[in-house]
C-alpha positions in Angstrom: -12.9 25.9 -41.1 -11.4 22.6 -39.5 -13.1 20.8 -37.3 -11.6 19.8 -33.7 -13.6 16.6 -32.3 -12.9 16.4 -28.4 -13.8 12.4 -27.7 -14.2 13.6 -23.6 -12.2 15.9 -21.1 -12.0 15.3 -17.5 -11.7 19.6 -16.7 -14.2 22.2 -16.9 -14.1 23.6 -20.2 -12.0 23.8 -23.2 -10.7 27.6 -22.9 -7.4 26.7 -23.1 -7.5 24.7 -26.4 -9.7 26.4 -28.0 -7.5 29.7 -27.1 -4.9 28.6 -29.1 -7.0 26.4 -32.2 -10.0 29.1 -32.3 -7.8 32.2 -33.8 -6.5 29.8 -36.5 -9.9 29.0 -37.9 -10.9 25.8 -36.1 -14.4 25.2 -34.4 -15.1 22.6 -31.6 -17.3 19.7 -31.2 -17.1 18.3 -27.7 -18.3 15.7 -25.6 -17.6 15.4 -21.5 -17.4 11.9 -21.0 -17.5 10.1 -24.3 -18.3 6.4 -23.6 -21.0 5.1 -26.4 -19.6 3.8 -29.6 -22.5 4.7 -31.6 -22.2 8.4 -30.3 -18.6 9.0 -30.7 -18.4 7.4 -34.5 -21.5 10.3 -35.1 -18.7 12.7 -33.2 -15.8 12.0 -35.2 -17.3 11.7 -38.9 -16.5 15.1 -40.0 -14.1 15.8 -37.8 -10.3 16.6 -39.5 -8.6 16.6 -35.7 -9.7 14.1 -33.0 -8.6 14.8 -29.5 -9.2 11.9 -27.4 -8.3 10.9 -23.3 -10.2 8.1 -22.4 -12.6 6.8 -24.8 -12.4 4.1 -26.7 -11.4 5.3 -30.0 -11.5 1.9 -31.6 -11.5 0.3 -35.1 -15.1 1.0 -35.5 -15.0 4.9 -34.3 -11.9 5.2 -36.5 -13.5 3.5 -39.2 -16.3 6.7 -39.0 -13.9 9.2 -39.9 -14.0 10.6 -43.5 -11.5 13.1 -42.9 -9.2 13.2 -39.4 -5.8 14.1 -40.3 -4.7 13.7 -36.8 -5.6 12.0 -33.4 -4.0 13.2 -29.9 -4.5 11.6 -26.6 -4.4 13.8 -23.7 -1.9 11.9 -22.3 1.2 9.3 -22.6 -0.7 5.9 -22.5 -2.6 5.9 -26.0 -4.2 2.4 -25.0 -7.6 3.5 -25.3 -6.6 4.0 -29.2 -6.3 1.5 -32.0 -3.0 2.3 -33.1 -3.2 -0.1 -36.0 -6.4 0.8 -37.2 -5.4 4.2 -37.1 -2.0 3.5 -39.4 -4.1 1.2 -41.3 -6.2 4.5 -42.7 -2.7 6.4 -42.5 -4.1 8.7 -39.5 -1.0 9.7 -37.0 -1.9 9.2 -33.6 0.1 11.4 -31.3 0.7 11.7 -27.2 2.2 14.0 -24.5 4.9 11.9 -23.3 6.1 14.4 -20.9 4.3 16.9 -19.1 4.1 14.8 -15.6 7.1 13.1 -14.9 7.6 14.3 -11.5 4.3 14.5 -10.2 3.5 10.9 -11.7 7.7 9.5 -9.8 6.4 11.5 -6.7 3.4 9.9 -6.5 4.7 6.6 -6.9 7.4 7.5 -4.2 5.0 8.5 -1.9 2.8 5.2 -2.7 6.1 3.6 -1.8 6.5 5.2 1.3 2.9 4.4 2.8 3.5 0.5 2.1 6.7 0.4 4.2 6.1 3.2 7.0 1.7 1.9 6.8 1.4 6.1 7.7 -2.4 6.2 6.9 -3.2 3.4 9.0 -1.3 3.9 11.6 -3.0 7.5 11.5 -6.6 6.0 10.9 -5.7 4.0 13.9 -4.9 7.3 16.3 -8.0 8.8 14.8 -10.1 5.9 16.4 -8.9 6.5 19.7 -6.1 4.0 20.0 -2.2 5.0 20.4 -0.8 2.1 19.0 0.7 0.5 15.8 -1.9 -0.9 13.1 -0.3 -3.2 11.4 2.1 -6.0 13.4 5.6 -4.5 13.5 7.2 -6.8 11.1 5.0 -4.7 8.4 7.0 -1.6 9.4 9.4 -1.9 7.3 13.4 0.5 6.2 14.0 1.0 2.5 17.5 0.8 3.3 17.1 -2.6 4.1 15.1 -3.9 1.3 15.4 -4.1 -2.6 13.4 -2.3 -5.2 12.7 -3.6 -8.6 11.4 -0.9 -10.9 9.8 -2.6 -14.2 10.5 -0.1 -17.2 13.5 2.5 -17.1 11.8 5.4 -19.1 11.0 8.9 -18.1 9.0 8.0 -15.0 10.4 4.9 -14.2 13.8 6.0 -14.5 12.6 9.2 -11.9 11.5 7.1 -9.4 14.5 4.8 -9.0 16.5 8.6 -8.9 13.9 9.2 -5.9 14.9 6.1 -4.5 18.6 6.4 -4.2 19.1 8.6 -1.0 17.0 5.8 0.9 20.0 3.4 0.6 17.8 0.6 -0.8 18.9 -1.9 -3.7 17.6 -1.0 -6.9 16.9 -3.3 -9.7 15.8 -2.3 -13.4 14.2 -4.7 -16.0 13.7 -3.1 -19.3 14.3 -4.7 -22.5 14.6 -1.6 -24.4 17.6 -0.1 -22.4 21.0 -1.0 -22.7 22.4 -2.6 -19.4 24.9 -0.1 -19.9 22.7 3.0 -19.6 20.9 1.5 -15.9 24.4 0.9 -14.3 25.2 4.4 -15.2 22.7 5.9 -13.6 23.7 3.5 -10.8 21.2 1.1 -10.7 21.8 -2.8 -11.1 20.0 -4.3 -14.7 17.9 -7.9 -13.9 15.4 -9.7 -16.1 12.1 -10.0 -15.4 12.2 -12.9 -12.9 14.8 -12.3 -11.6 13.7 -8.8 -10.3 10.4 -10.4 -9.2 12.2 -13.1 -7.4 14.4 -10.6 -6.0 12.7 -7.3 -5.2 10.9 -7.0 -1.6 8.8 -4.2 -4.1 8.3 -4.2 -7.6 7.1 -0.7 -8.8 5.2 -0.5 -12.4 6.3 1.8 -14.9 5.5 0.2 -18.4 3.0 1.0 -21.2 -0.1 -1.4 -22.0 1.0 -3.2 -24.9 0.3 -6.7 -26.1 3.4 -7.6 -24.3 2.2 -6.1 -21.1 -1.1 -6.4 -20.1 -1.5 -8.4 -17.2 2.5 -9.5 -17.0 1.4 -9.3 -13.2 -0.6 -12.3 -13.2 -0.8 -15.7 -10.8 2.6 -16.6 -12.4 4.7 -13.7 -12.0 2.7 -13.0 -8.8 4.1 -16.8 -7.7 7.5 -15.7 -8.7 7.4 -13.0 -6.2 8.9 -13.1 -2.9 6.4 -14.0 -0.3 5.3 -10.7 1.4 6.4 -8.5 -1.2 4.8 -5.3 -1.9 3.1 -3.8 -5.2 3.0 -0.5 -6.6 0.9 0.2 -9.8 1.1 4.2 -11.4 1.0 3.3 -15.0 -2.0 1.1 -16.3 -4.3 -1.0 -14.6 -4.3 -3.5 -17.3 -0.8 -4.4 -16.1 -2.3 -6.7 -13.5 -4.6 -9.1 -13.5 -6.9 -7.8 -11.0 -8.4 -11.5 -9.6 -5.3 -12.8 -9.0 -3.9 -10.4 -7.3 -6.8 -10.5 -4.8 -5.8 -14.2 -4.6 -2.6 -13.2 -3.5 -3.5 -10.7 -1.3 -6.2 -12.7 0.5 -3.2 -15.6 0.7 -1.0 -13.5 2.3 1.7 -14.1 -0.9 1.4 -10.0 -1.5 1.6 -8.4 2.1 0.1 -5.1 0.4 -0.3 -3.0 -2.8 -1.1 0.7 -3.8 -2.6 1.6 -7.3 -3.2 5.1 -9.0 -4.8 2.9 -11.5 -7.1 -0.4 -11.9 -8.5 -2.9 -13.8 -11.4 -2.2 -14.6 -11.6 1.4 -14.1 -13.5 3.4 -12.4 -13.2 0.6 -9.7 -16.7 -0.5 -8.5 -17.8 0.4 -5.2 -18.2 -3.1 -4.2 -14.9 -4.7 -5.9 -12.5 -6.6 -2.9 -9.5 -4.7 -3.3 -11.8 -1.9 -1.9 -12.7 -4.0 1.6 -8.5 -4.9 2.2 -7.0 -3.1 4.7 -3.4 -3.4 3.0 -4.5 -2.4 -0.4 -4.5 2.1 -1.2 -6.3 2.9 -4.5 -6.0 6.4 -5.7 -8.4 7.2 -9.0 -6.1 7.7 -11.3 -4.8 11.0 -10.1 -1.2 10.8 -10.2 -0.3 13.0 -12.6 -2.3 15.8 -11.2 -0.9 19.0 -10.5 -2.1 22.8 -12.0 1.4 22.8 -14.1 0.7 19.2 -15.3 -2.3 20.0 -16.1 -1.8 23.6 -18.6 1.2 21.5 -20.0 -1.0 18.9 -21.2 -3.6 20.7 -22.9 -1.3 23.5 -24.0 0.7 20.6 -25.6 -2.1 19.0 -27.0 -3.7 21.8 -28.9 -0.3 22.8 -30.2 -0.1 19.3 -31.6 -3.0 20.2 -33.6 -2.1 23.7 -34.3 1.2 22.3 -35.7 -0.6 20.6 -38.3 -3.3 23.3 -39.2 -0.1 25.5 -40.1 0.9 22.6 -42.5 3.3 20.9 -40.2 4.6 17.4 -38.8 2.7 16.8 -35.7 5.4 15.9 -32.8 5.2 12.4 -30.8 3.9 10.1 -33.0 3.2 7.0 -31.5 2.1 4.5 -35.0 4.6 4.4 -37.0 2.6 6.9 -39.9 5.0 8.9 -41.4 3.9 12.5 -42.1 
């Protein structure tokens, strides 16, 4: 009978996986919130299938397994893997790269939103008695009149600049793996790097964490920005570098950000981005909905099932050929 190692699940229980594993033959070993390295290489030793979300499924807990034919991450970021370690013993690691575009481009849109119109705060404000504007009125601010740089053009990023495009504002694209071509199809105007930081009134996040990536928000690009600009973070918290950007905040160089995600994560109670009144930090939540949610694990366990049946797993993420 194959074995299904669940690393940790952020829902109730595993009915819907093991729903569509159980009647071809596989059992289930699960932990809830997987987090000790010496636990999780004990988890995954006999395990042939390893379903992981957010533990760290390292070189050492790889190294554990005598006999995983397959690893998916419930999710699209597989950062919390070690894709090379896994290739390395020839174990495909596979994702769900889309099962919340649009909740993940609404939430962004709506992050966007509360920078420039400041609606919670303005509310919070009401709430405490006093009809009046929070925030000076300079901080109220019309898409239509400001520019947009969204960094990474794929499924979500390219959704959000779509969202955009009724609110009249200038969008710019950085993405090194799309063709300039393809962003001024869709009606959007390609930049590099700086010169969408230098540029953009908001820069919007949409990239994986690579090697390339993590923290490429940092005191430099953070510098490169235009004074008062405004941050949005949805993909990885590892994107930024968390310290400087509470420089910049605290200087006044970043008028405000909003993050879905942080580094490190789960935020501490006590961290500074927690005390600023211009900074919104959602826990990790933005690709939440009921749909989202039955895709993703419906997806993931038919990931698995393909390969029970003898089959290719889809979306693989390391370069392992199956």
């Amino acid at each position: 009978m194959p074995l299904v190692a669940v690393t940790d699940y952020g829902f109730d229980i595993l009915d819907i996986e093991k729903k569509i594993l159980e009647p071809l033959g596989c059992r289930f070993i699960a932990e809830k919130t997987g987090k000790d390295i010496p636990q999780l290489m004990s988890l995954v030793k006999e395990a042939d299938y390893v379903i992981t979300q957010f533990a760290p499924v390292n070189a050492q807990v790889i190294g554990a397994m005598e006999k995983c034919r397959l690893i998916v991450r419930y999710g699209i970021g597989v950062d919390n893997v070690d894709l090379a370690a896994a290739a390395s013993r020839q174990i495909p690691v596979s994702n769900v790269p889309d099962y919340c575009t649009n909740e993940v481009a609404d939430h962004a849109l709506a992050m966007i939103l509360e920078l420039t119109r400041r609606i919670s705060q303005n509310a919070a404000r009401v709430r405490a008695g006093s009809w009046s504007l929070a925030v000076p009125l300079e901080q109220m601010r019309a898409l239509k009149d400001m520019t947009v740089g969204i960094v990474a053009f794929g499924r979500i990023g390219r959704e959000v600049a779509l969202r955009l495009k009724p609110f009249k504002c200038r969008i710019l694209v950085t993405d090194p793996r799309v063709s300039a071509a393809k962003i001024r199809k869709d009606g959007f105007t390609p930049a590099s790097l700086d010169e969408l930081l230098s540029q953009s009134d908001l820069v919007s996040l949409h990239c994986p964490s690579t090697e390339e990536t993590r923290q490429m928000i940092n005191a430099r690009s953070l510098a490169t920005m235009k004074h008062g600009a405004l941050l949005v973070n949805v993909s990885r918290g590892t994107l930024v570098n968390t310290d400087d950007l509470v420089a910049a905040l605290r200087k006044g160089a970043i008028a405000a950000a909003a993050m879905d995600v942080t580094d490190p994560e789960p935020i501490p109670p006590d961290h500074p981005l927690l005390g600023m009144d211009n900074v919104l930090v959602n826990p990790h939540c933005a690709s939440g909905s009921p749909a989202a949610g039955l895709k993703l694990r419906t997806d993931v366990a038919d990931t698995v099932a393909a390969v029970v049946r003898g089959g290719k797993p889809p979306n693989v993420v390391n370069g392992v050929r199956v």
